[in-house]
PyMOL CGO cylinders between C-alpha atoms (Angstrom):
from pymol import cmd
from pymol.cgo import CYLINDER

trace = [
    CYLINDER, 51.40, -48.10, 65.39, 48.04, -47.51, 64.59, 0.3, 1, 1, 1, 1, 1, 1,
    CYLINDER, 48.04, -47.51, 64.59, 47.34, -45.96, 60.73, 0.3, 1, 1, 1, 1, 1, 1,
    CYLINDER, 47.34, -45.96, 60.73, 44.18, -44.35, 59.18, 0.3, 1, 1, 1, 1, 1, 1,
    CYLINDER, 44.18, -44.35, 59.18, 41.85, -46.64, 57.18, 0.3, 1, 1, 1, 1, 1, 1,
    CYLINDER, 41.85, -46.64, 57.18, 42.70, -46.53, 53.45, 0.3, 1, 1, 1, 1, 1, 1,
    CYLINDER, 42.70, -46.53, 53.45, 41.82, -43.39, 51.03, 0.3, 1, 1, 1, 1, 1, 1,
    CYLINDER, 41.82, -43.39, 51.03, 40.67, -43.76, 47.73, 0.3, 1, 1, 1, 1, 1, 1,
    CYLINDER, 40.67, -43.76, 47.73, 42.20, -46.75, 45.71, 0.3, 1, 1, 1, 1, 1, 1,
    CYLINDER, 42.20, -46.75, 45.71, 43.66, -48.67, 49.19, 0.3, 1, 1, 1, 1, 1, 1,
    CYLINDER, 43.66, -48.67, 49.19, 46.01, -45.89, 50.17, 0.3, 1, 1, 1, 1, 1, 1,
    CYLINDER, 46.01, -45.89, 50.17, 45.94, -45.04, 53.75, 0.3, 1, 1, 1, 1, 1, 1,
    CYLINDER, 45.94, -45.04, 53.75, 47.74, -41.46, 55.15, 0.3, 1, 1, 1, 1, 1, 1,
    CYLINDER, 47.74, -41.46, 55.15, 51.17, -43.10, 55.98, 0.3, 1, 1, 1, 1, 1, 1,
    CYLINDER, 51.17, -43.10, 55.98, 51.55, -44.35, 52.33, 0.3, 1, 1, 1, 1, 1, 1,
    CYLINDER, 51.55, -44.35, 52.33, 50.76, -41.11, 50.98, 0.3, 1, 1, 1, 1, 1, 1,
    CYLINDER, 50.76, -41.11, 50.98, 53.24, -39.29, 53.28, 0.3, 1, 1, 1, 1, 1, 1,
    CYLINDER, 53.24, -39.29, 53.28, 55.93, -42.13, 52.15, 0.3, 1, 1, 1, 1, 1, 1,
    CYLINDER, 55.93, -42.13, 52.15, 55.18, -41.24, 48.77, 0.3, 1, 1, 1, 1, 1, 1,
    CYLINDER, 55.18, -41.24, 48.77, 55.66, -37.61, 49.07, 0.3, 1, 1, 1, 1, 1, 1,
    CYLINDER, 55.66, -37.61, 49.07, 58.56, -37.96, 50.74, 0.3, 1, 1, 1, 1, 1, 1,
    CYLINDER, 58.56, -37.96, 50.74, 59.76, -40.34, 48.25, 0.3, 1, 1, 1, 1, 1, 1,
    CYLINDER, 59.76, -40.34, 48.25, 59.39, -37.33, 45.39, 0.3, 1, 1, 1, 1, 1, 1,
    CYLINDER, 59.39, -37.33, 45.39, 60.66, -34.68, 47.38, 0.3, 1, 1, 1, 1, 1, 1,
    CYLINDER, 60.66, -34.68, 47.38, 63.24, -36.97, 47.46, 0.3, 1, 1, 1, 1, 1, 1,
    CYLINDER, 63.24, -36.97, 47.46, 64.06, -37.87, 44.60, 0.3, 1, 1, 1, 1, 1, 1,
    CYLINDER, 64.06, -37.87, 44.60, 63.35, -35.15, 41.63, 0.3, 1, 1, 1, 1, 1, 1,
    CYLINDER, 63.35, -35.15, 41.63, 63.64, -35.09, 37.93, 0.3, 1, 1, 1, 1, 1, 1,
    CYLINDER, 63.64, -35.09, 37.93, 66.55, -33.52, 36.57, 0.3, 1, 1, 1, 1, 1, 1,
    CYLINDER, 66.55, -33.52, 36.57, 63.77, -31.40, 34.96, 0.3, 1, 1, 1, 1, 1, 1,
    CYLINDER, 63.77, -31.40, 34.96, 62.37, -30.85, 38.43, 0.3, 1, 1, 1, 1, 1, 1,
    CYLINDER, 62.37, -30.85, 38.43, 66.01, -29.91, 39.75, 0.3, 1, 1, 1, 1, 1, 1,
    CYLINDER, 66.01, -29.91, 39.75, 66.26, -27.44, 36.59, 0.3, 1, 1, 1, 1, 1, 1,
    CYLINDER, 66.26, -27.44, 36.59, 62.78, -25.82, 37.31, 0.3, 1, 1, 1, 1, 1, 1,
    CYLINDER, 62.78, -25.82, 37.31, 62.70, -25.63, 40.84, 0.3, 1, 1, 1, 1, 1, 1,
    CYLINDER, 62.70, -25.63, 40.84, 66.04, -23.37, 40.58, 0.3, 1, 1, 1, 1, 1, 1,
    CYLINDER, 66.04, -23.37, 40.58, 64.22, -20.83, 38.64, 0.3, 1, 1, 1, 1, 1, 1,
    CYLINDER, 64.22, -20.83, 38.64, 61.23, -21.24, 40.74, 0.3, 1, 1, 1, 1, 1, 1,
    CYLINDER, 61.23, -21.24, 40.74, 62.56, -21.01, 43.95, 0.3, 1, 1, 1, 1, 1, 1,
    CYLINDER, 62.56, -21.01, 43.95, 63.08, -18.02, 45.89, 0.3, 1, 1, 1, 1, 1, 1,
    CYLINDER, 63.08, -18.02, 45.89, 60.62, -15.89, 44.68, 0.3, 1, 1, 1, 1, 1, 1,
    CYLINDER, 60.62, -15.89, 44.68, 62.49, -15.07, 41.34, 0.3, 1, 1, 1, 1, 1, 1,
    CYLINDER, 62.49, -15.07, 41.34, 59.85, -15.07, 38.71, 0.3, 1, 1, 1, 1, 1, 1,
    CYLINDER, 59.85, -15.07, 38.71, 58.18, -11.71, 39.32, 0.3, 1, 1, 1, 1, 1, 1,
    CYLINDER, 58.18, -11.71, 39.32, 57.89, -12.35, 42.99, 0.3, 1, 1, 1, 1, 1, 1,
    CYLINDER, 57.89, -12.35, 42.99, 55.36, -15.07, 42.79, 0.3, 1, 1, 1, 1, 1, 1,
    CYLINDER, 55.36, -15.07, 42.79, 55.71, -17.79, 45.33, 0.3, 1, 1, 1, 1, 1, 1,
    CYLINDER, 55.71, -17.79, 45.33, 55.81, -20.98, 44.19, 0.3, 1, 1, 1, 1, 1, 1,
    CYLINDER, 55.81, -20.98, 44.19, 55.33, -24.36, 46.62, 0.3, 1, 1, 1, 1, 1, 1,
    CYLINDER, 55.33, -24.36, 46.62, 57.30, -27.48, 45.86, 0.3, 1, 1, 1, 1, 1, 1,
    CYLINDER, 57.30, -27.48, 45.86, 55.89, -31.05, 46.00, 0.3, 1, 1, 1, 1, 1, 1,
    CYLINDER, 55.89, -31.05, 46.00, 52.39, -30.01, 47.17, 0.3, 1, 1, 1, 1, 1, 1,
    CYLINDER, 52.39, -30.01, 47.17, 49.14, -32.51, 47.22, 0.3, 1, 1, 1, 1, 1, 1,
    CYLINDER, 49.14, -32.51, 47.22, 46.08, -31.38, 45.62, 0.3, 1, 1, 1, 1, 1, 1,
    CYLINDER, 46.08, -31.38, 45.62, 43.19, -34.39, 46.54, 0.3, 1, 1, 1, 1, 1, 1,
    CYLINDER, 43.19, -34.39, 46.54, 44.78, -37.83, 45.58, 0.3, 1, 1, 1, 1, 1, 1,
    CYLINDER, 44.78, -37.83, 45.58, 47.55, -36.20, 43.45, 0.3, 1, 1, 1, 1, 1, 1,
    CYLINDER, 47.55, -36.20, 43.45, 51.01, -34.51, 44.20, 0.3, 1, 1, 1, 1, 1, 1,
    CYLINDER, 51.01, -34.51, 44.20, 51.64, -31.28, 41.48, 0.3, 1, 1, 1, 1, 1, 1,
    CYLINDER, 51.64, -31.28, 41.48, 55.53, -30.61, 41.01, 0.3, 1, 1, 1, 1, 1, 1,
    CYLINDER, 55.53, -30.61, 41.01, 55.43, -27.02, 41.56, 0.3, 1, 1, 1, 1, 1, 1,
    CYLINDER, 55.43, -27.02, 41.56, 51.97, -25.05, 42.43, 0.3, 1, 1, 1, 1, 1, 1,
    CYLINDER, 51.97, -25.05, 42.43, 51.14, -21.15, 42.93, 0.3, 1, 1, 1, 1, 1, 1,
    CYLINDER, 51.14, -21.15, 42.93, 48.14, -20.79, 45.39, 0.3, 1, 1, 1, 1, 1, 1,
    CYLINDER, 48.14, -20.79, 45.39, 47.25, -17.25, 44.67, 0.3, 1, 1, 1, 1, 1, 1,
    CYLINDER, 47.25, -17.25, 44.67, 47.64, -17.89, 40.97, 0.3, 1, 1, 1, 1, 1, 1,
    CYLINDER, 47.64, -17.89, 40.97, 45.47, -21.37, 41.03, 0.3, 1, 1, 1, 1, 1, 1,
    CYLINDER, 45.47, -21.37, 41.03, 48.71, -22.80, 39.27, 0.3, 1, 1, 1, 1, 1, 1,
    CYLINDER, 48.71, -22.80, 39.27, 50.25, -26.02, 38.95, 0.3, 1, 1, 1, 1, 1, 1,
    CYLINDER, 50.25, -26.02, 38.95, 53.16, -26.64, 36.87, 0.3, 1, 1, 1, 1, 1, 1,
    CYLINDER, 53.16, -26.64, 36.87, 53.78, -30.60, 36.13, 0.3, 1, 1, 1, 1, 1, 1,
    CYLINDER, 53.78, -30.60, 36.13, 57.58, -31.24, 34.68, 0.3, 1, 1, 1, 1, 1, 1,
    CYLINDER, 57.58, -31.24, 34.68, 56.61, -34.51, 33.17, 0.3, 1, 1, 1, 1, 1, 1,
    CYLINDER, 56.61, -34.51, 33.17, 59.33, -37.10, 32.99, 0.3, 1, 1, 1, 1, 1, 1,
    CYLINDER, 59.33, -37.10, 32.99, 59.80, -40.91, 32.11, 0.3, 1, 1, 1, 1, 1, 1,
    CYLINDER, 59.80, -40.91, 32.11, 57.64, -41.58, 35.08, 0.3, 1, 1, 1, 1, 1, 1,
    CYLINDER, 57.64, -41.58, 35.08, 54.78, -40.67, 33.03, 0.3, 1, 1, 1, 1, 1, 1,
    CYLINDER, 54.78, -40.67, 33.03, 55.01, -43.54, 30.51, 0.3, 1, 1, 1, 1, 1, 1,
    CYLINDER, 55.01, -43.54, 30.51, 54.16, -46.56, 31.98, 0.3, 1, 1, 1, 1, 1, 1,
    CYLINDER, 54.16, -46.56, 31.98, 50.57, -45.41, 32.94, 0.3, 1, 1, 1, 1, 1, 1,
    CYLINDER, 50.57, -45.41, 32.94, 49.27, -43.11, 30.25, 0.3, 1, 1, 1, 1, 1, 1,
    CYLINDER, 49.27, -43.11, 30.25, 45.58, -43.21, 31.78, 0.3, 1, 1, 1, 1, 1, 1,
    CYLINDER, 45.58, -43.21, 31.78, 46.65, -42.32, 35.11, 0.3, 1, 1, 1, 1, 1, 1,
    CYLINDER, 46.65, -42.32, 35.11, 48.56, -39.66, 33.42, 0.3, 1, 1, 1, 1, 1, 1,
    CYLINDER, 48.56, -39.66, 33.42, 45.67, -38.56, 31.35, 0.3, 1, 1, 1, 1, 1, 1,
    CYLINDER, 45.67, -38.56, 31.35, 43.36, -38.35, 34.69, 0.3, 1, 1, 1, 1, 1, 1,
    CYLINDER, 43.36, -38.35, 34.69, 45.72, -36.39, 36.15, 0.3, 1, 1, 1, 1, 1, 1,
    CYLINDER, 45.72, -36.39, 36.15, 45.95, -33.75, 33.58, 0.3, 1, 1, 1, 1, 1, 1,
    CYLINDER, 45.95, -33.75, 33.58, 42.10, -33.59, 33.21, 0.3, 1, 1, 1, 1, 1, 1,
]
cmd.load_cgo(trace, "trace")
C-alpha cells in the first residue's frame, strides 16, 4: 500500500485520516453534550459539521456559512499547552 509523502510535522494523509477517525470516535463527554444541541439543525437552523479539518487541525464542531468553529476543550488539552495555544491563535 502505497501512502502520500508526509505533511507538515512528519504526518502523511493516512495518519491524519486515522486520527480523525480516532476523534470521531471517541468524543468528550462535553463533545457528546454539545453535539446533541448542535445536531440537527436545532439552533436557529444553522448547520453545524462535526469533526471537520481546517489545514493541520481538526475543530470539534464548525459552521461554514458562519466562519465558526466551536472547540469543547477537554483534558486532552493539558499536556501540550503550546500546541493548544497555536491552535487557538
Amino acid at each position: 500500500m502505497e501512502t502520500s509523502p508526509p505533511a507538515r510535522g512528519g504526518v502523511t494523509s493516512g495518519m491524519r485520516k486515522l486520527m480523525h477517525q480516532h476523534l470521531r470516535d471517541n468524543p468528550t463527554d462535553a463533545e457528546k453534550l454539545l453535539w446533541r444541541q448542535l445536531r440537527m439543525k436545532r439552533i436557529d437552523g444553522v448547520r453545524f459539521r462535526r469533526q471537520y479539518p481546517i489545514g493541520p487541525y481538526i475543530g470539534d464542531f464548525v459552521c461554514l456559512p458562519a466562519r465558526l468553529i466551536v472547540e469543547a476543550d477537554g483534558g486532552q488539552h493539558a499536556t501540550d499547552k503550546g500546541r493548544d495555544e497555536r491552535r487557538t491563535a
